[in-house]
C-alpha positions as CSV (number, residue, x, y, z in Angstrom):
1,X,-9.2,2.9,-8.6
2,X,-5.9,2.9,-7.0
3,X,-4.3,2.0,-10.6
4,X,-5.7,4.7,-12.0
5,X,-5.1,7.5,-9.6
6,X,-1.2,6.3,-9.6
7,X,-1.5,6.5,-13.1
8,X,-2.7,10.0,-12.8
9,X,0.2,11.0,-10.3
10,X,2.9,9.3,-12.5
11,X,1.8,11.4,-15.8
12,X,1.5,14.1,-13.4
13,X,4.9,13.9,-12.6
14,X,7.2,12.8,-15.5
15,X,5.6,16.3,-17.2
16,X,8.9,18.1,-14.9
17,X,11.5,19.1,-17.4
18,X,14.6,16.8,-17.1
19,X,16.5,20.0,-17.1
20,X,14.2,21.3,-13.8
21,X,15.3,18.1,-11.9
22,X,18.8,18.5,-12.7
23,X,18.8,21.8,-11.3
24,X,17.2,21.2,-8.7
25,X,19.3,18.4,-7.6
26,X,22.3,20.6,-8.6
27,X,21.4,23.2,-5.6
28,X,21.9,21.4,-2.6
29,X,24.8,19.8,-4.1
30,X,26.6,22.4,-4.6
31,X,26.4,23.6,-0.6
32,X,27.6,20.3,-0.1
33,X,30.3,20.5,-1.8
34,X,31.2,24.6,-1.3
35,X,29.7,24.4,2.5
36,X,29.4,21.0,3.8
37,X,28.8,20.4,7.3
38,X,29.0,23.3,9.8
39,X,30.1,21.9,12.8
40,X,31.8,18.4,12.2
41,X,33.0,18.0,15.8
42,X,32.9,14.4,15.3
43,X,33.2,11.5,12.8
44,X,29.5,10.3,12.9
45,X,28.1,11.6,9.8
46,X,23.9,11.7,11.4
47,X,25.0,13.4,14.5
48,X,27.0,16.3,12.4
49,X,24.1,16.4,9.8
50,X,21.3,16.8,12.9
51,X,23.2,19.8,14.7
52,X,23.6,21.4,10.9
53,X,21.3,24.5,11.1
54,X,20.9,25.0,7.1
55,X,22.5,22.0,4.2
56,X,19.4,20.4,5.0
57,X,16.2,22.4,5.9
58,X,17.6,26.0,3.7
59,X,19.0,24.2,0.5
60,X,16.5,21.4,-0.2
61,X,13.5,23.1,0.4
62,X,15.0,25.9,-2.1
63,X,15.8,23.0,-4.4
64,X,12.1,21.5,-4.1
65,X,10.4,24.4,-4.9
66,X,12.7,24.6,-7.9
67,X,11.8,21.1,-9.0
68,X,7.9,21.3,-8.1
69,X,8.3,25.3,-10.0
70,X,5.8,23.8,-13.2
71,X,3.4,22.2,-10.6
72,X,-0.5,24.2,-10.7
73,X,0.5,25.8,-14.4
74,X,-1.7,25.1,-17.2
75,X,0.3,24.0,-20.2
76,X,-1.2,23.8,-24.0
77,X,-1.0,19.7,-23.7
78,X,-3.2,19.5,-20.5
79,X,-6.6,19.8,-21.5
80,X,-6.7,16.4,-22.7
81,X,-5.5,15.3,-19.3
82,X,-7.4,17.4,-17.5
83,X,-10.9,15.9,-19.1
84,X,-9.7,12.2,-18.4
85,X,-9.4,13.2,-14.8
86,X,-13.4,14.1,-15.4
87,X,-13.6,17.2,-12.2
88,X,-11.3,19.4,-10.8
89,X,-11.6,18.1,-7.5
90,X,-9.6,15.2,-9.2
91,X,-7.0,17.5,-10.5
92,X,-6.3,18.9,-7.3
93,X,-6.1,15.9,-5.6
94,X,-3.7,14.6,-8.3
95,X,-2.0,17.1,-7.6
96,X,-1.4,17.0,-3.9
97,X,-0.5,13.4,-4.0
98,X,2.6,13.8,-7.0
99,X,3.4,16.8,-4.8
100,X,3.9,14.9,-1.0
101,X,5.5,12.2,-3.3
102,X,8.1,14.5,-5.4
103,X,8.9,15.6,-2.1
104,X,9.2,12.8,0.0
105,X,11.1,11.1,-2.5
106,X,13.3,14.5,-3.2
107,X,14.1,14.9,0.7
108,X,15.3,10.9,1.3
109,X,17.8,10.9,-2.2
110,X,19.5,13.9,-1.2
111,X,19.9,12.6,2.5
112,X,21.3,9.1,0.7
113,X,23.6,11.5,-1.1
114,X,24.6,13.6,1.3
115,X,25.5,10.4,3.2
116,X,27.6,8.9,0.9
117,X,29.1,11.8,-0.4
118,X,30.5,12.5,3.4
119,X,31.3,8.8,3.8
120,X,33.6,8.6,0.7
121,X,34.8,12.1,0.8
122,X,35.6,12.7,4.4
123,X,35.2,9.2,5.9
124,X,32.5,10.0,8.3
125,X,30.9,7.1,10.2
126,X,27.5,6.0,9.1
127,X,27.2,4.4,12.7
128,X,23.9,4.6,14.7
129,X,25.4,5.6,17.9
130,X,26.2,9.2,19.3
131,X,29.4,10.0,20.0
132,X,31.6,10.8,23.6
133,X,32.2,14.2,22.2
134,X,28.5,14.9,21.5
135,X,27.4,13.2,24.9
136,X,29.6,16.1,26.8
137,X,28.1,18.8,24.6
138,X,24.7,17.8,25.1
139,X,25.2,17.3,28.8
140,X,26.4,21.1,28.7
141,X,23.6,22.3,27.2
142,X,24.1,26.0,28.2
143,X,27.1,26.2,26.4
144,X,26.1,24.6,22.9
145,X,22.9,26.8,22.8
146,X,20.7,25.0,20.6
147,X,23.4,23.8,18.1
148,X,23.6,19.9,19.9
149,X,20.8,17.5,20.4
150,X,19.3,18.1,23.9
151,X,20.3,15.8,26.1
152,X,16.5,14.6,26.1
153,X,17.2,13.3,22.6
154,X,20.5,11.6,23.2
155,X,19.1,9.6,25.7
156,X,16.1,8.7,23.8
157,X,16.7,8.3,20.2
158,X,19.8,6.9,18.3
159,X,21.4,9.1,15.9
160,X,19.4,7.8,12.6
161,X,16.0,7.6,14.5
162,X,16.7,11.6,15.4
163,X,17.4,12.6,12.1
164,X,14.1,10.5,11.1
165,X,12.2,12.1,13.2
166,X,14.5,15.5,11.7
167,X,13.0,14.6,8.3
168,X,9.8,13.8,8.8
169,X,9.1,17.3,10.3
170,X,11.5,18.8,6.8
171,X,9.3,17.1,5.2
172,X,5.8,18.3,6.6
173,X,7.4,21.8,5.7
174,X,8.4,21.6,2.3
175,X,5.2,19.7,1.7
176,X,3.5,23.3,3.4
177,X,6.0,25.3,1.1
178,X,5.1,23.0,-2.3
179,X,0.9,23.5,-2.0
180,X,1.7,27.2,-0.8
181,X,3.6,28.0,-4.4
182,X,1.0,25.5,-6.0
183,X,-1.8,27.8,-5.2
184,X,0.2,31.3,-6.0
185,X,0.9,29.3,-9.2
186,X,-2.7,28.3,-10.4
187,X,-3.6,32.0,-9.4
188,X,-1.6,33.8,-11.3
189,X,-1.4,30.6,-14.3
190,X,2.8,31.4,-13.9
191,X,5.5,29.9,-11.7
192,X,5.9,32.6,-10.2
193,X,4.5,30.9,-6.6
194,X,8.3,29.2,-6.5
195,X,10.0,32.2,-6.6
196,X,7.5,34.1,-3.9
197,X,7.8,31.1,-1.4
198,X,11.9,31.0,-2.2
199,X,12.6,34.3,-1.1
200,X,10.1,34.2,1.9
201,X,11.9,31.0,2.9
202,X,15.5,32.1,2.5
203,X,14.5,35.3,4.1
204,X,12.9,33.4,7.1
205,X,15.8,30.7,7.5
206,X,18.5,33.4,7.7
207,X,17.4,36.7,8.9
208,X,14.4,35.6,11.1
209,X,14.8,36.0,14.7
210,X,13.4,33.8,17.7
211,X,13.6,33.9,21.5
212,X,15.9,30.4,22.7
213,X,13.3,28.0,24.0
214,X,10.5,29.5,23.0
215,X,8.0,28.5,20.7
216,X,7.4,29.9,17.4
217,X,4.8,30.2,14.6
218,X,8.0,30.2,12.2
219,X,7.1,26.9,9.3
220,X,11.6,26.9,9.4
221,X,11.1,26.8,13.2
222,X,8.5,23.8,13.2
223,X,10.3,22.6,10.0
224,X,13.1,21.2,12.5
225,X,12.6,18.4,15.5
226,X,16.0,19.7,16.7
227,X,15.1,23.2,17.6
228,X,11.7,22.0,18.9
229,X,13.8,19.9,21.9
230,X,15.6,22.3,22.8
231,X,13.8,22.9,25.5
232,X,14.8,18.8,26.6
233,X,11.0,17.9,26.4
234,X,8.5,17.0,23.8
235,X,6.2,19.8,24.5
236,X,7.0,21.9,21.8
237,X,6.8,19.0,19.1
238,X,3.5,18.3,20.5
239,X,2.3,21.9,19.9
240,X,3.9,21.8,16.1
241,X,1.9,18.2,15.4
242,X,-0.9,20.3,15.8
243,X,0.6,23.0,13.8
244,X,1.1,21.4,10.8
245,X,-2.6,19.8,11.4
246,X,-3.9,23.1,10.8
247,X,-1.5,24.9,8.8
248,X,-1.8,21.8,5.9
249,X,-5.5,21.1,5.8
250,X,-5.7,25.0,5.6
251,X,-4.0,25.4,3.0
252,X,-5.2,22.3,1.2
253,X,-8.8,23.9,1.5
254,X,-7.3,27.0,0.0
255,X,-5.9,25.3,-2.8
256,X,-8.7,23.2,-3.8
257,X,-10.9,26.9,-3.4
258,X,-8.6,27.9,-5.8
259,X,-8.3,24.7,-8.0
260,X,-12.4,24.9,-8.3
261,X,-12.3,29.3,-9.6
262,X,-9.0,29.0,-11.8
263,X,-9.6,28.5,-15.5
264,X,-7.9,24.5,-15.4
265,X,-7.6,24.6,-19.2
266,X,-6.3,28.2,-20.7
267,X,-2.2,28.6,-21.4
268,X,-0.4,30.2,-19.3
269,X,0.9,33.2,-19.4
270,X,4.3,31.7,-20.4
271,X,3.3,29.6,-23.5
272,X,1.0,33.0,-24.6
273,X,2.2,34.4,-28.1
């Protein structure tokens, strides 16, 4: 059972276009390279990526959506895959699974390269330890806003377990951004769900506005363990575990809805003549 279902997801997902990936990997890339770090106030390469507001959780969840952009589109080849699969309840599941592992996978290479890119380029220090400077920001809290780790975090996580904690939360939201654009997707048989959630999310990350310290419904808010401490307590990460609870089985139930009225085996409106 467990053979064939990873059989399932790995046809699923060597269907993306090597040109798709190559993009997609090309995107946060290039803000590396043209952007880099905003505030590099120290050597330690975790620390400076943690307190960065937008390399990781504006340019790779751009990226993903790129790379997942084919995902819940009929093509002309699938209908022979989608009878081996026997239901749709199948296919959606399928589905789901190639989509939390595209973009698990996605989120952890481009940390690796954003890692070693920073190392070579700029000699930053891969070490799991914060630095004096950071200690005396965080400490000052009022002055750094919510740009440093809280002092909360300092003292309770090291630099790499912060910024696992950091991506585990990117992940639940570009996980909630890849099944959004996969249901806009099989709805209107196009990829035209990427593009929607791309601008919504750009539009979000950089013009949405907040009150400091308190919580929001934002997915870009709850999409980031840094700005949920900034109140120097776990409260608000508490509140966003049951977020994402909600948020993800809702919209799972709304995609497999959708998965069990769309038309699984028609072209789409791209490959129509």
């Amino acid at each position: 059972m467990f053979k064939r279902q990873f059989t399932m997801i790995y046809n699923t997902i060597i269907r993306i276009p090597s040109w798709i990936i190559i993009v997609s990997f090309l995107i946060p890339v290039y803000f590396m390279y043209s952007r880099g770090i905003s505030f590099s106030f120290s050597d330690n390469f975790w620390e400076n990526l943690y307190c960065d507001g937008y390399l990781l959780r504006l340019w790779v969840p751009t990226a993903l959506l790129v790379l997942l952009s084919g995902f819940g589109v009929s093509k002309e080849d699938d209908a022979v895959r989608f009878l081996r699969m026997k239901n749709r309840k199948t296919v959606a599941r399928t589905n789901l699974f190639s989509a939390l592992f595209v973009t698990v996978l996605f989120v952890v290479l481009i940390t690796i390269i954003y890692a070693l890119f920073f190392r070579i380029s700029q000699g930053f220090s891969l070490a799991d330890d914060w630095s004096g400077q950071l200690v005396k920001y965080g400490e000052l809290n009022e002055i750094g806003g919510n740009t440093f780790p809280a002092p909360f975090v300092i003292s309770s996580f090291s630099p790499i377990g912060a910024m696992a904690v950091e991506l585990l939360f990117l992940i639940f939201y570009c996980f909630f951004l890849a099944i959004l654009s996969m249901t806009i997707n099989a709805v209107f048989k196009q990829s035209v769900g990427s593009i929607i959630c791309i601008f919504v999310e750009m539009a979000v990350a950089l013009f949405g506005r907040r009150t400091y310290q308190e919580y929001s419904l934002y997915p870009f808010y709850n999409g980031s363990f840094r700005l949920l401490t900034e109140n120097n307590n776990l409260e608000f990460v508490n509140y966003s575990i049951i977020y994402w609870i909600i948020l993800l089985s809702a919209i799972i139930v709304l995609y497999h809805i959708v998965m069990r009225k769309v038309d699984l085996i028609s072209l789409s409106r791209e490959n129509q003549v």
